[in-house]
N, C-alpha and C positions, 0 to 999 in steps of 0.2 A: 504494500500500500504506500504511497509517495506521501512525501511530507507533508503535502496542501492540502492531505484530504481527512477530515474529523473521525476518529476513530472511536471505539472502547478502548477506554484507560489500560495500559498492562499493571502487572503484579508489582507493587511495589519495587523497589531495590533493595530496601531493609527490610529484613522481617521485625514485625511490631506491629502493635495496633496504633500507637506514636505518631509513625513513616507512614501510616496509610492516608486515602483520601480522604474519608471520611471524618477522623480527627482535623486534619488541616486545613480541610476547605470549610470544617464544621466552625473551628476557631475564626477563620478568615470572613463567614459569613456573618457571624455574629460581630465582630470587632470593626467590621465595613458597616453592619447594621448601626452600630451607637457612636459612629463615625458622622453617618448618612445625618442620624437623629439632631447631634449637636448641629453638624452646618444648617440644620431646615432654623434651629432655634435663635444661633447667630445670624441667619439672615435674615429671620423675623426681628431683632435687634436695632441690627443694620437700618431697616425698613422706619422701626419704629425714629431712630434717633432721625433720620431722616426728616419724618414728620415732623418729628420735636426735638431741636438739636440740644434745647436745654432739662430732657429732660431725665429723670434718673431710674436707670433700671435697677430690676432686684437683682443682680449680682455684684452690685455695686456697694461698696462693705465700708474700705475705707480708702486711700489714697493708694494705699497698693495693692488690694484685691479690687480690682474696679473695671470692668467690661467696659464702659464709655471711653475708659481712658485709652483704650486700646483700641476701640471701633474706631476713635476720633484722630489715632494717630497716623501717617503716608503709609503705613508698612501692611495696614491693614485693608488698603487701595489702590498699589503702588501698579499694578496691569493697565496700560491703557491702549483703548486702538484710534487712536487719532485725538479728537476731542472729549471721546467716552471714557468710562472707569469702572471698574468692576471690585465690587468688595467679592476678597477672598471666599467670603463664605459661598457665594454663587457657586466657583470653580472647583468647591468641594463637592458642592449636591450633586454635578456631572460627574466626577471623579468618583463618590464611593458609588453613585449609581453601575458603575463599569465592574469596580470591584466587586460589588455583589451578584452583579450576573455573572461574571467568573467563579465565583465562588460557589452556583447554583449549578453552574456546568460540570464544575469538579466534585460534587456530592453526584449529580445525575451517571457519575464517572464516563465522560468524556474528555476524551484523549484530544488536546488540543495539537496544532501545526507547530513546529518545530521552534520558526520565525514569529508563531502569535505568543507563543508563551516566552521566548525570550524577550519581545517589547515588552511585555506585560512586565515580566520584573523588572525590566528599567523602568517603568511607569511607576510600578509601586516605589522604588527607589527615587525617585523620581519627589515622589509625592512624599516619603518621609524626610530628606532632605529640607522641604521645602515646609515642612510643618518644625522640624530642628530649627531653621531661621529663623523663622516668626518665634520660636520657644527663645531664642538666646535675644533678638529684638526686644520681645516684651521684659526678661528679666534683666537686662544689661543696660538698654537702649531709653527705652521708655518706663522702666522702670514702674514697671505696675502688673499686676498677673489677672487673664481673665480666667475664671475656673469652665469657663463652656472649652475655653481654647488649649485649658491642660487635657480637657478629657478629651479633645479632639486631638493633640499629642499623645497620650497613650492610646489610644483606637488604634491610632494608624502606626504604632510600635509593634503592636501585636498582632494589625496587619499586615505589615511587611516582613516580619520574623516566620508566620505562619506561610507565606505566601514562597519565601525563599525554602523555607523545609517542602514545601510539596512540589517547586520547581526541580528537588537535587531527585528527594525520593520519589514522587508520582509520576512528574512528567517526565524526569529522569534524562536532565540536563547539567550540568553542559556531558555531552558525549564521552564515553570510555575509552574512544579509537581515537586517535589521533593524539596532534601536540596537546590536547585537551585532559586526556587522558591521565595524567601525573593529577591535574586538579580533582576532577574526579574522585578517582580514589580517596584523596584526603578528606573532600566531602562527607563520600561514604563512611568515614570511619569519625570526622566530626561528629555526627548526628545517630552513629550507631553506639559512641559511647558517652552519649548525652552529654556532650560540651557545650552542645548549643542550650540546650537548659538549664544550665548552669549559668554560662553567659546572660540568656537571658532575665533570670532569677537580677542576677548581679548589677545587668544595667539598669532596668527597672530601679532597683532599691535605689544606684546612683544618684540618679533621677531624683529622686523621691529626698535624699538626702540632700543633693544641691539645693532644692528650692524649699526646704526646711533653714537650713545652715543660712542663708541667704534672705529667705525672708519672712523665716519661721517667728519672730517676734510681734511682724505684722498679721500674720493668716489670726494669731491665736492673743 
């Protein structure tokens, strides 16, 4: 069967219930879901400040848990195509939209194109990248945290963690033959001896530790 044509998923590459589809596209569909949830909430926000620039939402706490502060700053509408501007939160409702229909095809275990599923991790990488910015803008930059846009950083942490385990194990990428090959293997044996869970486990708490250490006086 040639690479452009959608097949049924094969047998994992790990044995594990872990490595399978069902677990990672289970996690990826849920964490694109409360991804999808927050952007619908932040561009209701958006919307409302719009309406009313002065006025105050309920995630607005104090000078540095504050959503307006962040709606209202460039970083949070910096896209533009010509004379137009797009608040980020739009560009995620299209985004975890994609995600979740990926995430529906790889429970239905269909075996995606060689070329679809390697954009697709750049996309998600892509997309994590791009929610890291905005995380180190609001804590560094502008100096204020909105709690919709942390939970929108860990979504898409746990969506793109989950997405890269079922790109090594399910789709069973990148290839075993070739110059590819050496990476591979090491893959294989990352996520057979749960490093990646570990890892996982570690950056989360990092996370979690940063923006305690930094502006844990303020949240609490």
């Amino acid at each position: 069967m040639s690479d452009s044509t959608i097949s049924e998923i094969q047998r994992p590459s790990i044995r594990g219930w872990r490595h399978g589809a069902t677990w990672n596209y289970l996690v990826m569909l849920l964490s694109s879901l409360a991804a999808l949830l927050v952007s619908l909430a932040l561009s209701a926000e958006t919307l409302q400040l719009a309406r009313h620039p002065s006025a105050k939402l309920g995630c607005d706490v104090n000078a540095v848990v504050s959503c307006s502060a962040v709606a209202n700053s460039w970083q949070a509408e910096f896209i533009h195509f010509g004379s137009m501007s797009f608040p980020n939160a739009f560009f995620g409702i299209a985004a975890e939209s994609v995600f979740i229909t990926l995430a529906v095809l790889g429970l239905a275990k269909v075996r995606l194109p060689k070329w679809f599923s390697i954009a697709t991790w750049w996309g998600g990488l892509a997309a994590a990248l791009y929610a890291y910015w905005l995380f180190t803008q609001s804590m560094f930059v502008i100096n204020a945290l909105c709690p919709w846009c942390l939970g929108l950083l860990f979504a898409t942490t746990l969506q793109f963690m989950s997405l890269s385990h079922a790109t090594v194990t399910v789709q069973n990428l990148p290839s075993a033959d070739g110059s590819l090959g050496g990476l591979r293997r090491g893959l294989n044996t990352y996520y057979r001896l749960g490093f990646d869970l570990m890892l996982d486990v570690v950056w989360i708490v990092a996370i979690i530790a940063l923006i305690l250490v930094t502006k844990g006086a303020a949240i609490f």
